[in-house]
C-alpha positions in Angstrom: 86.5 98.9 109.1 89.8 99.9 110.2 91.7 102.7 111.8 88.8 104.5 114.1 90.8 105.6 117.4 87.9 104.9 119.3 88.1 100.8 117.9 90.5 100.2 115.1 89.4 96.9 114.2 84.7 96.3 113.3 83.7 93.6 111.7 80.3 92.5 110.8 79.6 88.8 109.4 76.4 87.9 107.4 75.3 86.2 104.5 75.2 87.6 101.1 73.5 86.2 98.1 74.2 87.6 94.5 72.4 86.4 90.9 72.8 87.4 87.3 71.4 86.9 84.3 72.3 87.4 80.7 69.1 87.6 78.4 71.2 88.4 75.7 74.8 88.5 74.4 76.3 91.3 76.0 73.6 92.3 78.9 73.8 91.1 82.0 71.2 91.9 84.8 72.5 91.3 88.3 72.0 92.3 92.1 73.2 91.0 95.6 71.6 91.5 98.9 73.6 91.0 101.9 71.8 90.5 105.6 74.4 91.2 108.6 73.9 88.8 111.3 76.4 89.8 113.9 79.3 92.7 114.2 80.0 96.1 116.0 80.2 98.3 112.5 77.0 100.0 113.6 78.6 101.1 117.0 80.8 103.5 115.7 79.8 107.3 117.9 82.1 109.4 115.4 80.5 112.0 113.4 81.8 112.9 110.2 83.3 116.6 110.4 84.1 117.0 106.6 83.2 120.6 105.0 83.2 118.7 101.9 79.6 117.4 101.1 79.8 113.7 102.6 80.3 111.9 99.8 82.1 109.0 101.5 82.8 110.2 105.3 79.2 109.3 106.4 79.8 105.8 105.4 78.9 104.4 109.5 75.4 105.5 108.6 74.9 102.7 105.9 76.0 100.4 108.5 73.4 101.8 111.1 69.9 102.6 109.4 70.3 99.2 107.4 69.3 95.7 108.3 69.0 93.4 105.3 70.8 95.6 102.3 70.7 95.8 98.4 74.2 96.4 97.8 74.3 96.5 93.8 71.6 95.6 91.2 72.3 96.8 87.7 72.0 96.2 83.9 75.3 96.2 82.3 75.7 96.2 78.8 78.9 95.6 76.8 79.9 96.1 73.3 82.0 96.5 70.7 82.2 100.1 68.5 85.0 99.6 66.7 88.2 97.6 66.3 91.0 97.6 69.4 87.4 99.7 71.0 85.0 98.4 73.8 82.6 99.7 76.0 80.3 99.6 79.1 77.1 101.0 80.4 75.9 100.5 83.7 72.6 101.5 85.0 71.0 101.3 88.7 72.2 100.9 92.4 75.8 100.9 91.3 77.3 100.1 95.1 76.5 100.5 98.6 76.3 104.6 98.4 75.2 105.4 95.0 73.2 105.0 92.1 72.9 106.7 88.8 74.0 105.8 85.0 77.9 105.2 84.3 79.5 104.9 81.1 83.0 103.6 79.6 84.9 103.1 76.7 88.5 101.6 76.3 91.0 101.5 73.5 93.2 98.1 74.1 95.0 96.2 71.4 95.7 92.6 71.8 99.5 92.9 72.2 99.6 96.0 73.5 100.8 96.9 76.5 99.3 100.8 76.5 95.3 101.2 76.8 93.7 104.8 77.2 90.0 104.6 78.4 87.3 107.5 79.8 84.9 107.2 81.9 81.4 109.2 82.5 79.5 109.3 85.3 75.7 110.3 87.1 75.3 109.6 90.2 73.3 109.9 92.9 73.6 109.0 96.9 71.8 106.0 97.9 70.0 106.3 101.4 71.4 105.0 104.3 69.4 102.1 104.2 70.3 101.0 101.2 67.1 100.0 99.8 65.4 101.8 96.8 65.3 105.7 98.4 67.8 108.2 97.4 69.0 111.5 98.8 69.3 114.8 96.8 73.1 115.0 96.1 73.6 114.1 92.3 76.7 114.8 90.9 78.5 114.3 87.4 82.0 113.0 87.7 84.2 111.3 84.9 87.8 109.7 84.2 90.6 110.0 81.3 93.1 106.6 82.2 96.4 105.9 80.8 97.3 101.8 81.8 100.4 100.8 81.2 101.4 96.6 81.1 105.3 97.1 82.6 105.8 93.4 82.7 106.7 90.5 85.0 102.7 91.3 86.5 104.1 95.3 87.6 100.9 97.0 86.2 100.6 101.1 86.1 97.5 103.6 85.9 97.0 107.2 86.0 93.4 108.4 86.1 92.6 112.1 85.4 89.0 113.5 86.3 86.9 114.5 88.5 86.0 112.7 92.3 82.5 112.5 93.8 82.5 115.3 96.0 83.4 118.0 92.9 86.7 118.2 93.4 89.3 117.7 90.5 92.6 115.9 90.3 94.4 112.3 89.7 95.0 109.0 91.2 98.3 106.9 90.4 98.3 103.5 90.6 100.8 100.6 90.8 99.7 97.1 90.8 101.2 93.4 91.4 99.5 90.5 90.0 100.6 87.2 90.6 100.4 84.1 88.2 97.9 82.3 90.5 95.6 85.6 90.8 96.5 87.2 93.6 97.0 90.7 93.3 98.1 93.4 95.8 98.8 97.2 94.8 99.3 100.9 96.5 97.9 104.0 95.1 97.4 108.0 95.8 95.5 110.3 95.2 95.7 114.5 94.9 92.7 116.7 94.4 92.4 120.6 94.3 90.8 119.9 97.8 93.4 121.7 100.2 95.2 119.5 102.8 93.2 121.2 105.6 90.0 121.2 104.0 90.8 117.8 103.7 90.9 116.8 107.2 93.0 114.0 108.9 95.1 112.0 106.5 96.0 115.1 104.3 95.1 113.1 101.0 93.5 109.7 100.0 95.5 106.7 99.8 96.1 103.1 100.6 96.9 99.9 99.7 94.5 96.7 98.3 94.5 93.3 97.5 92.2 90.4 95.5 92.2 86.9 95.3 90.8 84.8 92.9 87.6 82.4 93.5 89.5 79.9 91.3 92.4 79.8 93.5 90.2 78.0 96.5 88.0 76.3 93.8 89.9 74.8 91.7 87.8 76.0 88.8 88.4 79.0 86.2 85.8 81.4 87.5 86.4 85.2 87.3 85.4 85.9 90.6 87.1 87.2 93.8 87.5 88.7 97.1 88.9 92.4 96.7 89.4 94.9 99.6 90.8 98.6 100.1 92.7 99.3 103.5 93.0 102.7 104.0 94.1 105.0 106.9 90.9 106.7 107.0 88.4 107.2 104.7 87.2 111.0 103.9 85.8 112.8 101.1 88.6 114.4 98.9 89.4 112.2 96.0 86.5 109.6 96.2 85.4 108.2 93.3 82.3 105.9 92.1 82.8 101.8 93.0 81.1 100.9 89.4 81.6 97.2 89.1 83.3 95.3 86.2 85.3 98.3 84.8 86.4 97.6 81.3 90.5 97.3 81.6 90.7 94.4 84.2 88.1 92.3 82.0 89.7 93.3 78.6 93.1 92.5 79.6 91.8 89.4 81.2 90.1 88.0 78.0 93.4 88.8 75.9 95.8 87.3 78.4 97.7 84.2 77.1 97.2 81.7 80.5 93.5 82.6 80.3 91.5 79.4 80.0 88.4 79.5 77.7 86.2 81.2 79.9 85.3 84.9 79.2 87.2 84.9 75.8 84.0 84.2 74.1 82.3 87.0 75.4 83.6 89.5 73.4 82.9 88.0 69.9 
C-alpha cells in the first residue's frame, strides 16, 4: 500500500496457497487463501471520507478485521457461441471486496488486430473479513471495450460502462508488453462523479506492471505477478477485479510465440 501521508510505504508478507480444478473441458473451479504473518497494513488510523458509497476507499478494513483470508474461489466457465465469439461466466467470491455473478463475451478474429467485448456484472461487497459474510451493497455494473493490437507490443483499450459505486463513464488504456512477458502500462479514468465529489486525486489513475511465472521458471506457465500503483485509491471509477477476463487469454492463445500450452483449451 502506497501513498498514505501518514506512511507511504505498508507491506504485509504471508503465505498464500491457490488450487484449481477443471472437472470438465471448459470449467474450472478454483480458490486461494492467503494468511499474513507479519506487516503494518492493518495500522493505517485514516478513515475514508468519500460521499460516494465505499466501494473501494474502505479497503484498510479488509486488512484489519481479517487474519487468515479467502481471497477468490469461483467457478469459471468458458465457451464458444459462435465463430471469432467466446465467452466467460464467473460465479462466487470474485476478489478480496466482492462477490456476485460476472459475465463476458468477446468478438476476436485470429489475425485481427480489433476485438470488441461487453461485460456484465452483479456484485456484492464481501465483509471485511473476507470469509463467507457479505454486506448489503449490491450493485449492477457492466463494460462495452474496444482493444486495439497497434504493434511492436503498444496495445490500446477503451472501456465504456458503468464503475462499482454507480457512477458512469470510461477508462483508456495503453499497454507495453515485452517479448519475454513483461508488461507495464498507464491508464485513466473519468466518471460523471465531480472532481470534488471525488476527493483527493481529482480522478482515478495510475500505472501497472506483470511479469510472467515463466520468466523465473523457465517453464511456459501462464501465470504471473501483476500490481496497480496508484496515487490514492478512492471510489469514483472503480470497477470489479474479476480474474481471467477474456482478451488477455484470447489474444494469448492466438499469439504466434505462444508455445503449446493454453491453445488447446479452446477447441
Amino acid at each position: 500500500a502506497l501513498f498514505d501521508p501518514d506512511n507511504p510505504v505498508r507491506a504485509d508478507v504471508g503465505l498464500q496457497f491457490a488450487a484449481s480444478f477443471e472437472p470438465t473441458r471448459g470449467l474450472i473451479l478454483s480458490g486461494a487463501v492467503r494468511q499474513p504473518l507479519t506487516g503494518n497494513l492493518d495500522t493505517s488510523t485514516r478513515a475514508s471520507n468519500s460521499v460516494l458509497p465505499h466501494v473501494r476507499s474502505d479497503v484498510t478494513e479488509y486488512a484489519k478485521q481479517s487474519d487468515i483470508q479467502i481471497k477468490n474461489l469461483t467457478a469459471e466457465y468458458f465457451f464458444r457461441p459462435g465463430k471469432n465469439l467466446y465467452g466467460r461466466i464467473t460465479a462466487g467470491y470474485l476478489e478480496t471486496m466482492y462477490g456476485g455473478v460476472s459475465g463476458e463475451v468477446l468478438w476476436k478474429p485470429v489475425n485481427g488486430n480489433l476485438a470488441f467485448g461487453a461485460e456484465l456484472n452483479y456484485a456484492i461487497q464481501r465483509d471485511f473479513d473476507q470469509l463467507f459474510g457479505l454486506q448489503d451493497y449490491d450493485i449492477v455494473t457492466g463494460h462495452a471495450s474496444a482493444y486495439y493490437d497497434f504493434g511492436g507490443g503498444y496495445l490500446g483499450q477503451l472501456d465504456v460502462g458503468r464503475y462499482l459505486a454507480g457512477d458512469y463513464g470510461a477508462t483508456v488504456s495503453l499497454d507495453r508488453e515485452f517479448d519475454n512477458g513483461f508488461r507495464v502500462g498507464a491508464f485513466f479514468t473519468l466518471t460523471d462523479v465531480p472532481f470534488d465529489e471525488f476527493g483527493e486525486g481529482s480522478f482515478d489513475k495510475g500505472i501497472r506492471f506483470s511479469i510472467p511465472v515463466d520468466w523465473l521458471t523457465g517453464s511456459a506457465n501462464q501465470g504471473g505477478y501483476g500490481t496497480t500503483i496508484r496515487p490514492v485509491q478512492r471510489d469514483g471509477g472503480a470497477r470489479l477485479d474479476v480474474r481471467n477476463r477474456l482478451y488477455g487469454i484470447v489474444r494469448g492463445s492466438h499469439t504466434t510465440e505462444l508455445e503449446d500450452r493454453w491453445g488447446k483449451f479452446w477447441r
